[in-house]
N, C-alpha and C positions, 0 to 999 in steps of 0.2 A: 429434357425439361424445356419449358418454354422459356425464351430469353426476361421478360417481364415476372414471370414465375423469380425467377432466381434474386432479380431484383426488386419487386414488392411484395412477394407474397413467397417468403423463404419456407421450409418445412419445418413444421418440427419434430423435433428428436428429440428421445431422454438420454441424457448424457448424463450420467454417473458421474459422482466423481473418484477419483481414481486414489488408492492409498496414499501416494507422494499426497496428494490435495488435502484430503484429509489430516495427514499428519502435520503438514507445513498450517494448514489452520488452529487444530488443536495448539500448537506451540507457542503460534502467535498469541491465539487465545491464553492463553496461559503466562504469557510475556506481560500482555497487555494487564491481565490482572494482576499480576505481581506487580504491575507500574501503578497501580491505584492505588494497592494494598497500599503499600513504600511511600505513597504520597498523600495518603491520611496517616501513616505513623509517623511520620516525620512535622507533620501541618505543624504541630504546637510549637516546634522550633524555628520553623523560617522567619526569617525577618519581613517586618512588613513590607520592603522594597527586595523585588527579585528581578531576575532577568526576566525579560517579558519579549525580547526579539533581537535577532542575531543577523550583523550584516552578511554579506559574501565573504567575507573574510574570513568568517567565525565568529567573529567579534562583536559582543555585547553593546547594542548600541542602544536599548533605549531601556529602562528598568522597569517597572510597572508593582501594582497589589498583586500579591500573592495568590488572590481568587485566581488571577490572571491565566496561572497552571491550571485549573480545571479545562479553559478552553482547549487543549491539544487532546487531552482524552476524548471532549466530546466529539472534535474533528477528528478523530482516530473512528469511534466508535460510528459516526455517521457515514465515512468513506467506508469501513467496514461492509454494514450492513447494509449499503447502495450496493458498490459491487456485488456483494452476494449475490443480489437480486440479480445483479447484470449476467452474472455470471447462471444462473437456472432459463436464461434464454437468451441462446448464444444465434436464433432463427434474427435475432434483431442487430447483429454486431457487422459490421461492413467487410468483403469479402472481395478479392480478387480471382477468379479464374473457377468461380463455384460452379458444379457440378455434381451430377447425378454420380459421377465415379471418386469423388473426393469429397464429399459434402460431411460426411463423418467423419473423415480427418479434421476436415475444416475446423467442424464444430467443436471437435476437443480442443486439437492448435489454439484455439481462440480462447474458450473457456481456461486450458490453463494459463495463457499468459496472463488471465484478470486474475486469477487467482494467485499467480505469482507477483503481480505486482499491487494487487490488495494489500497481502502480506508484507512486499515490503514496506510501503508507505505504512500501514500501523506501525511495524517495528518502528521505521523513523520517528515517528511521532512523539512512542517510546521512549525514545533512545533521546529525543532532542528536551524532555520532560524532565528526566532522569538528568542530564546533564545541568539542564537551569535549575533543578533543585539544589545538586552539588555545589555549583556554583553558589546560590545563595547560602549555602551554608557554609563554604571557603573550605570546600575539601577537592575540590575538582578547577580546573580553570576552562576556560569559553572552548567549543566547539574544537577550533585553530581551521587555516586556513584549507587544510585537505580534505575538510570534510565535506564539504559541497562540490566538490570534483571528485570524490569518490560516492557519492552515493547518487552523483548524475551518471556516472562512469556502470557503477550497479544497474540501476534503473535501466538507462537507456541499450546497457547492454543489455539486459531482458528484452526489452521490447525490438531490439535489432534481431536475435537468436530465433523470437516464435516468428517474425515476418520475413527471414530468410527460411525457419519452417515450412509455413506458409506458401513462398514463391515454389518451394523445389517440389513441392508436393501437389503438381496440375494433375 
């Protein structure tokens, strides 16, 4: 392949997604509406001051309206369905050492790491939704301080795992 081929005019491919992909979506999907469900049954009980943002610590630092909790579903639901899209054209995602003998590999490597890390930033989202409602309702307490070292600890170990992928795979 031509060296400017490679880097502006990548090919494309259809690249499936693969069972694991699908399942780990389906789950999320299904995580992420149980987190709606659970946050319209509960609506009528929250107080009108909830947690609304959490330092580095964990720790509940500024309270806000209730509406407030709608915002992380729809940044949930918007990182979602962006990735997706990123992920159905992996000819656009930036590539070290691409070639005509691993350009297929590449193209999964890459797609699933978006899809692995799609996933988990919904769940967080999830997961940090879920918690500011407990909170407001006084059956759960803040985050604490391991949770943002473990879910950088997560994340970035994903994205360390598909780009040593990546490297060993010339």
């Amino acid at each position: 392949m031509d060296k400017d081929k490679h880097i502006y005019n990548k090919p494309k491919l259809d690249i499936p997604k693969s069972t694991f992909q699908k399942v780990l979506d389906i789950i999320t999907m299904l995580i992420f509406a149980a987190g709606i469900v659970y946050l319209f049954v509960v609506w009528g009980q929250l107080p009108d001051q909830v947690p609304a943002h959490y330092n580095a610590a964990g720790e509940v630092d500024r309270w806000g309206s209730r509406w407030e909790l709608l915002l992380l579903p729809i940044i949930a639901a918007v990182l979602g369905i962006s990735m997706s899209f990123l992920e159905k054209h992996p000819e656009w995602h930036n590539y070290m050492n691409l070639n005509e003998n691993n350009i297929e590999f590449q193209y999964k490597n890459s797609v699933l790491l978006l899809n692995v890390i799609k996933n988990e930033c919904v769940l967080l989202f999830v997961f940090v939704n879920y918690n500011m409602v407990q909170v407001a309702l006084g059956k759960a307490e803040p985050l604490g301080i391991l949770f943002l070292p473990i879910f950088l600890g997560i994340l970035f170990g994903s994205m360390i795992f598909f780009i040593i992928r990546s490297i060993q795979y010339k």
